[in-house]
C-alpha positions as CSV (number, residue, x, y, z in Angstrom):
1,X,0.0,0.0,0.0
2,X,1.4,3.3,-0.4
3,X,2.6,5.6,2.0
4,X,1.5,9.2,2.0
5,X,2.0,12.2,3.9
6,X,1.6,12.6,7.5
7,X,0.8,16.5,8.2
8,X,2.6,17.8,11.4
9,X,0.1,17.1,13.8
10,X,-2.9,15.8,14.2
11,X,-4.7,19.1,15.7
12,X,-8.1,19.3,15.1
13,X,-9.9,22.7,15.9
14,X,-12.3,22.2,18.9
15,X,-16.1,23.0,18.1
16,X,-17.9,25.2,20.3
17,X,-20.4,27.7,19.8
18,X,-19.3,31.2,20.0
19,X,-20.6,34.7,19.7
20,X,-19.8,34.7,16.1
21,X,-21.9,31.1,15.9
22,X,-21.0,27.8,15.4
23,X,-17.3,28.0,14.6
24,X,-13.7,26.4,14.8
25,X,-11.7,27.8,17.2
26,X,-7.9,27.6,16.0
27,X,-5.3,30.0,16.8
28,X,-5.7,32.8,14.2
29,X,-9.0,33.1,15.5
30,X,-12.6,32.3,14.3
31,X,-13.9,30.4,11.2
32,X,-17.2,29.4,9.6
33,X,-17.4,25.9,9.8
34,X,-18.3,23.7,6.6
35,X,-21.5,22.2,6.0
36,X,-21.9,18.7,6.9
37,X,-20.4,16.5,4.2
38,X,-23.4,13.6,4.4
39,X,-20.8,10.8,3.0
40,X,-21.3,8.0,5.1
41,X,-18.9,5.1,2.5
42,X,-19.4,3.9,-0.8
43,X,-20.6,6.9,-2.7
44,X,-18.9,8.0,-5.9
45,X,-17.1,11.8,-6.3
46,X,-14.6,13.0,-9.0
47,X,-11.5,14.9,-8.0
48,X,-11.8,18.6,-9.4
49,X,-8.1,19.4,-8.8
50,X,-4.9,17.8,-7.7
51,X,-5.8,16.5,-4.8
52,X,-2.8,15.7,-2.1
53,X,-3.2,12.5,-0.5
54,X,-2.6,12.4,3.7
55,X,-2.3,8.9,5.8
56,X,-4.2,10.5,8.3
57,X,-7.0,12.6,8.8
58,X,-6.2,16.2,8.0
59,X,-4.9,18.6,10.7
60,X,-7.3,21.8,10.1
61,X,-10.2,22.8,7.6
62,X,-8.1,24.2,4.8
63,X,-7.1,22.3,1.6
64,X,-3.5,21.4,1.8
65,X,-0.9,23.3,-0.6
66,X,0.8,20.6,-2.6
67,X,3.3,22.6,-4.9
68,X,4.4,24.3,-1.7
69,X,4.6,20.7,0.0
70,X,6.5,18.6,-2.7
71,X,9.7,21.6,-3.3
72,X,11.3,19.2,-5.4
73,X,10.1,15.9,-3.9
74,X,8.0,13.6,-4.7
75,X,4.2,13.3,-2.5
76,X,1.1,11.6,-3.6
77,X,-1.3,13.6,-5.0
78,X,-4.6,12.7,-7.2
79,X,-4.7,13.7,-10.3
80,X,-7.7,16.2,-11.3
81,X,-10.3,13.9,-13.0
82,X,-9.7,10.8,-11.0
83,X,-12.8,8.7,-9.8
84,X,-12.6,7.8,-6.1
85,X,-15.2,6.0,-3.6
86,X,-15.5,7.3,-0.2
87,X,-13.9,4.7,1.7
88,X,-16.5,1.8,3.2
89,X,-14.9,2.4,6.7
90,X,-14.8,6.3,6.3
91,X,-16.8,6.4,9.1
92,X,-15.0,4.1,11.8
93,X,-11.3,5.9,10.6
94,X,-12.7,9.1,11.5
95,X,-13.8,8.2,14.6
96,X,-10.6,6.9,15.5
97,X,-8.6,9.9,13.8
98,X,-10.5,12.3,15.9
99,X,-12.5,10.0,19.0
100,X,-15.6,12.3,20.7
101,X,-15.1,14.9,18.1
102,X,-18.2,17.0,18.1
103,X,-19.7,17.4,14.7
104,X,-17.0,15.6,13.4
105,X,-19.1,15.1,10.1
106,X,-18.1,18.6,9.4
107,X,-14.4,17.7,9.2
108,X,-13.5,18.5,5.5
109,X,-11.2,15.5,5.2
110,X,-12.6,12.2,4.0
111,X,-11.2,8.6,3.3
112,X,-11.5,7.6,-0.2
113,X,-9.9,5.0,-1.9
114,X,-9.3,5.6,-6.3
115,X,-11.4,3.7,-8.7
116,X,-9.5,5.6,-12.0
117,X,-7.5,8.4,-12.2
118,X,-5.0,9.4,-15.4
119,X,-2.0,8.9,-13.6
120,X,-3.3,4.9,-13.9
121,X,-0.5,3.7,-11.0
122,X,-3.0,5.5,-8.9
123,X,-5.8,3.1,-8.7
124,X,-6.2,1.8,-5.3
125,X,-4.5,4.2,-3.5
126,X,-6.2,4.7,0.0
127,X,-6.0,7.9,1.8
128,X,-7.6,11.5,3.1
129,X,-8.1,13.9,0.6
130,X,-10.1,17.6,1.4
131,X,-13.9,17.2,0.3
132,X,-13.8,20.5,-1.4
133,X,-11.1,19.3,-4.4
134,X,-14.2,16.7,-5.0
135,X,-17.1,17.1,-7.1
136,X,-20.2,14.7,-7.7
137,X,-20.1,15.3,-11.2
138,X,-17.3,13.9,-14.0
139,X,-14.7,15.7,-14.4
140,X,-13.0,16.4,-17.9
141,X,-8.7,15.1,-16.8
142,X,-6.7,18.4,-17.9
143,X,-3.8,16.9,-19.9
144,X,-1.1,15.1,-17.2
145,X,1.7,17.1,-19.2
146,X,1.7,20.1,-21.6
147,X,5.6,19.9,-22.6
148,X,8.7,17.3,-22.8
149,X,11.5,18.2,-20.9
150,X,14.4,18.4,-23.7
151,X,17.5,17.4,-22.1
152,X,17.9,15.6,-19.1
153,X,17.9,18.6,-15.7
154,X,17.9,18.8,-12.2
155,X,15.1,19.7,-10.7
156,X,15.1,22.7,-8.0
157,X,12.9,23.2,-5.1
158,X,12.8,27.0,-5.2
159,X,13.4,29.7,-8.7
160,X,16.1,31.1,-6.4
161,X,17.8,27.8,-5.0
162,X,21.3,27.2,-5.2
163,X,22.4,24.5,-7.5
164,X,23.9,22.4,-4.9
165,X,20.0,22.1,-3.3
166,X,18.9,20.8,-6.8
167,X,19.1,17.3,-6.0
168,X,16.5,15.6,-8.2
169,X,17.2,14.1,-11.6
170,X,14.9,14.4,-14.5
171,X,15.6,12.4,-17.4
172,X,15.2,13.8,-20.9
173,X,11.7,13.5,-22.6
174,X,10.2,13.7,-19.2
175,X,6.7,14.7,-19.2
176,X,6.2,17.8,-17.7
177,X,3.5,20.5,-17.0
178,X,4.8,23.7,-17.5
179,X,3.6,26.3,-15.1
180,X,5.3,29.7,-15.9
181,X,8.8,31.3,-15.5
182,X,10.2,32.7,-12.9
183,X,13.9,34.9,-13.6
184,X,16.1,32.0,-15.5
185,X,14.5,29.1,-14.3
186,X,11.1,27.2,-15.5
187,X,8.3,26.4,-13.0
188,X,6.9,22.5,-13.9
189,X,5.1,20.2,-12.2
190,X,5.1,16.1,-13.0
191,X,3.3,12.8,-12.2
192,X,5.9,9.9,-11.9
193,X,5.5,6.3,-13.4
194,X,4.6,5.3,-9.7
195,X,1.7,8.1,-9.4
196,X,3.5,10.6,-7.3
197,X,4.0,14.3,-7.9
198,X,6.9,16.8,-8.3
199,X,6.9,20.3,-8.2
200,X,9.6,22.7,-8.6
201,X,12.0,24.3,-11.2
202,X,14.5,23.5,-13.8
203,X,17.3,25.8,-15.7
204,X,15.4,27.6,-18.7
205,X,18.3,26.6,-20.6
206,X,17.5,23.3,-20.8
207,X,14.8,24.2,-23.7
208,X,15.9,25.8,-27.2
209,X,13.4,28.4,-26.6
210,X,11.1,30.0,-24.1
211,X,8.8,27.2,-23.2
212,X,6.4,30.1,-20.8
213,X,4.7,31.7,-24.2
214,X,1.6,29.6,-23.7
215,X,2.1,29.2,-19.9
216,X,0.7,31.5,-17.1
217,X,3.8,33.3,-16.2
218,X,4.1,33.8,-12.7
């Protein structure tokens, strides 16, 4: 089975009801709390956008940040337009992630497990993914890569990171996404044979010409 991220710690807000209503109490102060999700196992959902994958339950209500999490290193992460099933004991994990949690069906993180996904080494993967990158309707995949990596690079976790921190290999023809450019350096993003996800950056001068003309530039 594979392994995904553990998020560094397993804080949950506590749920009271406050002046402003029934909220999340966290350290930066108040938030709204999300609607009850009403998936009890076995129903269908489509992921709407790379989705990062978590061994265990979430640690607060936002959506976790993969690009800024992988820097250069591989994490599992859904691809957008990947079929998963909430997981048959979603339930019974979350009670055990979070025991006595009050209104714990409001917890955006849910168990799923993937039925299909267009990274295809994905199917079967089992994990917590945040409801809100789901949708109950089919999703049309966006391509998996929009470029091939020229020559083989190394792959940097920051635009500005010294070469000796550039410690990942990409071989040449790799199939990349191509994000935008930032100074000399091209922002990309990749699925691996295995499923798993890279962000980070490689040397512009590894293509013959700008590769950011049809890219967002950032």
């Amino acid at each position: 089975m594979t392994r995904f991220e553990r998020p560094p710690s397993l804080f949950f807000p506590e749920l009271r009801f406050a002046a402003c209503g029934l909220v999340a109490l966290a350290s930066a102060g108040c938030f709204v709390l999300p609607p009850p999700n009403n998936l009890h196992g076995g129903e269908t959902l489509y992921i709407a956008e790379d989705s990062q994958v978590l061994e265990v339950m979430g640690p607060g209500l936002h959506k976790e940040d993969h690009r800024r999490h992988s820097q250069g290193r591989p994490i599992p992460v859904i691809a957008a337009g990947a079929t998963v099933h909430v997981a048959a004991d979603y339930e019974q994990q979350r009670a055990q992630n979070a025991p006595n949690a009050p209104l714990a069906n409001r917890n955006p993180w849910i168990l799923v497990e993937v039925v299909d996904s267009p990274a295809v080494a994905q199917r079967g993967w089992k994990g917590w993914i945040h409801v809100e990158t789901t949708t109950k309707q089919p999703v049309v995949a966006p391509p998996l890569s929009t470029a091939d990596l020229p020559r083989s690079s190394v792959l940097c976790p920051h635009a500005d990171s010294n070469d000796l921190a550039c410690s990942v290999s990409l071989k040449a023809n790799s199939a990349i996404r191509v994000l935008g450019c930032a100074g000399l350096r091209v922002q990309v993003e990749l699925f691996t044979g295995e499923g798993l996800y890279v962000h980070g950056f490689v040397n512009g001068s590894q293509f013959p010409s700008t590769p950011c003309t049809t890219a967002s530039k950032e």
